[in-house]
N, C-alpha and C positions, 0 to 999 in steps of 0.2 A: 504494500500500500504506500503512497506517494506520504511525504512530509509536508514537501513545498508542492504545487500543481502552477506556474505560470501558463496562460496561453492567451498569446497576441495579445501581450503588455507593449503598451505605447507609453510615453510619460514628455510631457514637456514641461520645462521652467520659463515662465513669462515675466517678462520683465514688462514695470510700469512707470511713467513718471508719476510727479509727485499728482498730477490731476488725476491720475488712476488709468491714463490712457496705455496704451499697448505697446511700450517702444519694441521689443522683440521676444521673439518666439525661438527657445532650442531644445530642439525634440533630443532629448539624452538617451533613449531609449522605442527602441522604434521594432515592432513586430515580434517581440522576444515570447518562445515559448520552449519551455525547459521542464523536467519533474525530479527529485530527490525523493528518493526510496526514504522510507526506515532504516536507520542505521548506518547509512552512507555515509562517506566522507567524497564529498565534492570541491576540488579548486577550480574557483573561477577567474583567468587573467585576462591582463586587459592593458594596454597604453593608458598616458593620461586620457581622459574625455572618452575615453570608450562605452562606461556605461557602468561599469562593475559596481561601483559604492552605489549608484542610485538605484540598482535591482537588488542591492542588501536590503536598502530604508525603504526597499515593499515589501518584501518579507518579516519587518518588526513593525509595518502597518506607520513608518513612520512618515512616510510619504503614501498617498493612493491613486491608484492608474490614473492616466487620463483617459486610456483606452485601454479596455483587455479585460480581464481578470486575474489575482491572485489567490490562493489556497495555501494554507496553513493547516496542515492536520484536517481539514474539512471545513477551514473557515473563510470565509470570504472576507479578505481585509477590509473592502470596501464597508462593511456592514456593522455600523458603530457599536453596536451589541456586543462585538464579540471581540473588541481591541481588547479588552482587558488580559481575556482568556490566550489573544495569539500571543500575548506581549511575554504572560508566563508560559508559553509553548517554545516562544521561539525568543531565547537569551541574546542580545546585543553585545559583542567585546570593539571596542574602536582603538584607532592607534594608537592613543595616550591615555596610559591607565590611570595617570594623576588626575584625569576626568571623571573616574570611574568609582575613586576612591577617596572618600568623606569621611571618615573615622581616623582617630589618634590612634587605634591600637588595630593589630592585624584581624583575629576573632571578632572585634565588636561591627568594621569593616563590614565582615562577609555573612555576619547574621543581620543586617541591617539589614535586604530585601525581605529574607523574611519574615522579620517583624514584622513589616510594611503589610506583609501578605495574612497576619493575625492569624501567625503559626505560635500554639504552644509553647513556652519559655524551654520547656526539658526537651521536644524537638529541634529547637530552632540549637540549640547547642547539640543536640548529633547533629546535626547538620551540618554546621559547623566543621565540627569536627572529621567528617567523612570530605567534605568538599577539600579541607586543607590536605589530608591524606594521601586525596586524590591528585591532586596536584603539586607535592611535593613537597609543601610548604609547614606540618603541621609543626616541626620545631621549632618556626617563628610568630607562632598564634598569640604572643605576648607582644611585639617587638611593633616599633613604629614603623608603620609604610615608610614614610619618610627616608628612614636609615637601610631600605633596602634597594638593590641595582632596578634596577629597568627591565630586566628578565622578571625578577621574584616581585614584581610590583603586577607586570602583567599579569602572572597567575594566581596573585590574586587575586584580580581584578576575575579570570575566568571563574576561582574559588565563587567571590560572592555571588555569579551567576548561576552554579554548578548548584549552589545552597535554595537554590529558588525549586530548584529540577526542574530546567526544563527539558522536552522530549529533542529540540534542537537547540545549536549553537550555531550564531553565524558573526563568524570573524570578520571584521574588514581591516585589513591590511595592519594585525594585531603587532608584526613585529617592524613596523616600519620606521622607527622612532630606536629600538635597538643593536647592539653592537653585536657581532655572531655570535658569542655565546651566547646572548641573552634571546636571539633566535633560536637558536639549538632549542633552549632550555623551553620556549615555549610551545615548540612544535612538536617537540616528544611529548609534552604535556597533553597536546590538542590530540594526537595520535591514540594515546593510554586510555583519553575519555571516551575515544570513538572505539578500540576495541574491549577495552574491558567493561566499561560502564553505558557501551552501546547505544551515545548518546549521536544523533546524526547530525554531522558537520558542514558545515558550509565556509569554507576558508576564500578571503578575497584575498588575492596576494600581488607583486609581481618580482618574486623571489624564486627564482625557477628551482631552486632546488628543494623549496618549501612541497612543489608539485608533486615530488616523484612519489609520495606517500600515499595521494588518494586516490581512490577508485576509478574516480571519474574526473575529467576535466573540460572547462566548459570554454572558449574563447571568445572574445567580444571585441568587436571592432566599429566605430562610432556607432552605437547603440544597436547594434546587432551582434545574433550568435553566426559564428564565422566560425567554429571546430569544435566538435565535441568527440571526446572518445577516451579510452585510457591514455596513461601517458608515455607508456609505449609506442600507442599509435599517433599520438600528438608530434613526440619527439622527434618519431620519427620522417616527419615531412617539415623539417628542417627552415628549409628556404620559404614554406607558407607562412612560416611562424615568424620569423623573421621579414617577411612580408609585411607583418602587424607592427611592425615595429619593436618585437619581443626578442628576445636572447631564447637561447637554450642552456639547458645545464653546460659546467666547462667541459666535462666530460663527456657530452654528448655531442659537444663541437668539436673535440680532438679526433672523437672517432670518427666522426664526419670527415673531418679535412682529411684524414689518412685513409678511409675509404674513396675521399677522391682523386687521391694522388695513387691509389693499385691495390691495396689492403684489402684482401675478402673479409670485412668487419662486417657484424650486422648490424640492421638499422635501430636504430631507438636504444641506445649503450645509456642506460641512466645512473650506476653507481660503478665506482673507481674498482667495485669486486669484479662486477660483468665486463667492466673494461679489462682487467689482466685475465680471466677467464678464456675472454675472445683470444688475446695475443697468443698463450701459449697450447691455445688448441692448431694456430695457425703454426706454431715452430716445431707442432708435432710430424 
């Protein structure tokens, strides 16, 4: 069963003067139709102005089509009734978690949505407590956000949405504001929640290495979908992707250029294991 259901989502931002007339029209988003399973982990890339954040803020209902429809778990975001309910379905992470994060102390932090939600005081601290678990963090459930890097702030930031439960998480572009480790550190996080805690993902990125983990990946090129497939098969049509304006992993443009210099490599080479794998079947 689907999570998210887009189909022939359109979206434009109007700009007005101050009389309230029309100065312009930019459709960010124009014919997009896409669906996320239960459980899935989906990356979706994109150039600047492609579209990617603005098909996030439909899915947390935070923007609503101008054209289309969207589906949340079976909700129609257009349909004010039910913001509440997608909002706790489908968790928001943005790319600064010092937006995210409102409390002096780590734990008080991440039970703070649930309060909000008029969970139980003895639940709201399992809660707590499992979300920081989950994410890595529960040795510093005392400690001030403040005094922690930009990796352990984002997850966090995931923690206190993780505390809410929702059935989805959709990232947008969670680590873009961080240094590699503190990427590493957040996408093994985003990873652990989608398989162990089966929570369905939806990552905006454009960190191509962030890619190579999810199931599915979606491409977007001024507000349309222009490639979807694993990312194997992504990878591997190279020169489309880079059409977009997008990079490939490093790794998968080394084996590129030496496949196109004579090397029987295969296409889509996504981690540095498959890369010497290839080589020394080829020096057998």
């Amino acid at each position: 069963m689907e999570m998210i259901k887009v189909e022939d989502l359109a979206f434009e931002y109007i700009r007005r003067d101050e009389d309230g007339n029309v100065e312009s029209i930019n459709r960010a988003i124009d014919g997009v139709t896409i669906d996320v399973k239960k459980g899935d982990f989906v990356a979706i890339l994109g150039a600047n102005g492609s579209g990617k954040s603005t098909l996030a803020k439909h899915i947390n209902a935070i923007l609503y089509p101008t054209e289309g429809i969207v589906w949340v778990n079976g909700m129609d975001t257009k349909d004010d009734k039910n913001l509440w309910d997608i909002r706790q379905t489908a968790g928001m992470v943005f790319q600064n978690p010092d937006n995210q994060i409102i409390a002096t102390v780590v734990e008080e932090d991440v039970g703070f949505g649930p309060e909000n939600l008029g969970i139980p005081s003895k639940e709201i601290w399992e809660r707590v407590e499992k979300s920081l678990e989950a994410v890595g963090m529960l040795e510093y459930r005392t400690h001030s956000p403040n005094k922690l890097s930009g990796g352990q702030k984002q997850r966090v930031a995931i923690a206190g949405i993780m505390a809410m439960k929702p059935a989805c998480i959709v990232l947008d572009e969670p680590t873009a504001m961080l240094d590699p480790d503190g990427r590493k550190e957040v996408i093994s996080t985003v990873r652990t929640l989608n398989k162990k805690e089966k929570v369905t993902v939806l990552l905006i990125t454009h960190h191509m290495d962030e890619v190579i983990y999810a199931d599915r990946v979606i491409v977007m090129n001024e507000g349309h979908v222009v490639m979807q497939g694993t990312p194997k098969e992504i990878f591997s049509r190279v020169d489309e992707v880079k059409s977009y304006r997008l990079d490939v992993p490093q790794v998968t443009e080394l084996a590129y250029e030496l496949t196109k210099a004579g090397l029987n490599l295969p296409e889509g080479i996504l981690s540095v294991e498959e890369f010497v794998t290839a080589l020394n079947q080829l020096s057998r």
